[in-house]
N, C-alpha and C positions, 0 to 999 in steps of 0.2 A: 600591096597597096598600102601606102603611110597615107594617112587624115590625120591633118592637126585642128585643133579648135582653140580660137583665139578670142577670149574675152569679149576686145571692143573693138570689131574689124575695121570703123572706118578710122582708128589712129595704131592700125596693125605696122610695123616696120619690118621691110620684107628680110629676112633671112634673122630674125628674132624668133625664140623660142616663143610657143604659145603654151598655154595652161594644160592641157592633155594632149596624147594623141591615141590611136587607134592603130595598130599594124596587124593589118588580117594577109595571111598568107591561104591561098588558094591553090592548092596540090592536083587537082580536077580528080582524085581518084577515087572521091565521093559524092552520091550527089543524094539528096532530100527529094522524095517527092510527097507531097501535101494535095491530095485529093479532096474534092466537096462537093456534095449533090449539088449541079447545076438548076438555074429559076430563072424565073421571068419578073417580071414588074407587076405584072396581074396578081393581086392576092386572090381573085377565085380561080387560079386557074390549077387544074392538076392533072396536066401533061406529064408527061415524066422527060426532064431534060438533061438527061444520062451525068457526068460529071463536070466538075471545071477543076482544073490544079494548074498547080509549080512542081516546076524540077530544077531544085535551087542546089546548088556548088553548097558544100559543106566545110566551108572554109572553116579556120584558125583567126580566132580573133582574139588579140592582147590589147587592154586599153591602160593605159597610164594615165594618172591623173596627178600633177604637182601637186594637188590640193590634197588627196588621199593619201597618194604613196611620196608624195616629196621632191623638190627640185632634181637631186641625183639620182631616183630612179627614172626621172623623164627624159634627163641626160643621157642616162645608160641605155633606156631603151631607144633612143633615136641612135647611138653609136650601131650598137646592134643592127638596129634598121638595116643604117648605110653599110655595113659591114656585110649583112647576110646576100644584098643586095648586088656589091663589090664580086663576092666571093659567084653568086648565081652566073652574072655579068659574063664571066669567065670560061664559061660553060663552050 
């Protein structure tokens, strides 16, 4: 998945570079799970309401930002993008 982030969206021009982007890649061949004692809305109450969680993808996330790493690495990592994207496509 590519996320870009563009400054001043309502004078965005479509197919212009924006100021960062994000390229998370999601392999599925991990996943997070984040457990938490589950409750109620009652602060006197003390039921016991077993757990609540996520079982979140433990994806790969690269974030580029022109303003930190510089116009050519935001160039290079959208090439990339499209390249690694190209190359999957293929598949």
């Amino acid at each position: 998945m590519l996320t870009h982030v563009v400054p001043d969206p309502q004078n965005y021009v479509p197919g212009s570079l924006g100021r960062e982007l994000t390229l998370t890649l999601g392999w599925g061949a991990v996943k997070r799970v984040d457990l938490f004692p589950g409750g109620c809305a009652d602060p006197g109450c003390d039921a016991d309401h077993g757990f609540d969680g996520t079982i979140t993808s433990d994806d790969i996330a690269l974030r580029v930002s022109a303003d930190a790493d510089g116009e050519v690495a935001l160039t290079t990592a959208l090439t990339f993008a499209r390249a690694l994207s190209a190359a999957l496509g293929r598949r």
